[in-house]
C-alpha positions as MATLAB code, in Angstrom:
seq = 'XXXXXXXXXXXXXXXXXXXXXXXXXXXXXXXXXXXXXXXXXXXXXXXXXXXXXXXXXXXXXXXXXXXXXXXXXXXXXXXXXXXXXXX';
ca = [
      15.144  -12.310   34.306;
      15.839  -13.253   37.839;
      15.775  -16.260   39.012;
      12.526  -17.874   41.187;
      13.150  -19.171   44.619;
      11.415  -22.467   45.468;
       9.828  -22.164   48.918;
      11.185  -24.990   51.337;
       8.903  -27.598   52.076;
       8.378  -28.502   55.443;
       6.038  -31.014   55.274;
       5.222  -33.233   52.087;
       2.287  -32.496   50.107;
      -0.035  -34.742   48.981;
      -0.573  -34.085   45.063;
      -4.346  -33.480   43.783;
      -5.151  -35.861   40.975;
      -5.614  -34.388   37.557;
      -9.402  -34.079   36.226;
      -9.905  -36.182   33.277;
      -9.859  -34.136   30.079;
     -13.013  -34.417   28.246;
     -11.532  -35.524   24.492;
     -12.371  -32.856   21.727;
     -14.609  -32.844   18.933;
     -13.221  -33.042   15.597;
     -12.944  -30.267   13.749;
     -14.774  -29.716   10.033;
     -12.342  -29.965    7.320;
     -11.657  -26.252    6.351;
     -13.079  -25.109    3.040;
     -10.523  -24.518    0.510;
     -10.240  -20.328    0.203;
     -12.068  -18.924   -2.766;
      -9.165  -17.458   -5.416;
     -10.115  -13.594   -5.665;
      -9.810  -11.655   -8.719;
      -6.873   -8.863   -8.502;
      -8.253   -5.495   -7.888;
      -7.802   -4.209  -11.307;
      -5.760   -0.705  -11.664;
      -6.265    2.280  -13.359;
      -7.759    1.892  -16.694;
      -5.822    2.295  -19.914;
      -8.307    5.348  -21.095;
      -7.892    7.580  -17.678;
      -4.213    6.978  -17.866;
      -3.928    8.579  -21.084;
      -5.925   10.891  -20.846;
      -3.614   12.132  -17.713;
      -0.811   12.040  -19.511;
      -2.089   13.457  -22.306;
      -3.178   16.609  -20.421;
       0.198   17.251  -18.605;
       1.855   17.104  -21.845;
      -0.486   19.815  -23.098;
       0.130   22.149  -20.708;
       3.520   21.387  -20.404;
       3.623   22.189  -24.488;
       1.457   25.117  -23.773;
       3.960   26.678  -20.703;
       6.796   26.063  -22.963;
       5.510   27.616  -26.189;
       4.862   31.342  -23.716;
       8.067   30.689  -22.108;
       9.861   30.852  -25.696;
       7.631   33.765  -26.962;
       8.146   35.336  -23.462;
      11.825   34.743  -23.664;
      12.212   35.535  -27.152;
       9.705   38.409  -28.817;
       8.840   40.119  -25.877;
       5.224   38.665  -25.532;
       3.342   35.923  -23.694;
       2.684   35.181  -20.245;
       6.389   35.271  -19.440;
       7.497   38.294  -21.521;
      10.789   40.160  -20.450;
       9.745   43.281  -20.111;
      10.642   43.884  -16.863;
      14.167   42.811  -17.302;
      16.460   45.106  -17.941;
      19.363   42.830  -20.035;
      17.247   41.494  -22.751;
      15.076   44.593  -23.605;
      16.186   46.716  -27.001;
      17.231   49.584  -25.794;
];
């Protein structure tokens, strides 16, 4: 930041006097802050019922993959694939 240059006085200045601050009010005591309750989270029952479902179809993706894999059946059956098919 650069520096301010004072401008040269030539001739002296009378100061102004300084008003007379009126004196504040006092302020009301603050009221102590009411303690609010913690937002509450997800509830036991939706959070199993999540996890219950992705480990269904999880169960359910794995049993076709095996069938698929396996016996030639099933969503992901190897039919198309030339190296496992009985030839």
């Amino acid at each position: 930041m650069a520096a301010r240059r004072r401008k040269k006085v030539t001739a002296k200045r009378e100061r102004k006097p300084k008003k007379a601050r009126k004196p504040k009010a006092p302020k009301a005591p603050k009221a102590p802050k009411a303690v609010e309750a913690p937002k509450p989270g997800m509830p036991m029952e939706s959070a199993a019922v999540i996890v219950t479902t992705l480990m269904l179809l999880m169960a359910l993706i794995l049993v076709q993959y095996e069938k698929g894999l396996h016996y030639g059946e099933g969503m992901f059956d190897t039919k198309y694939q030339g190296s496992s098919s009985s030839e």
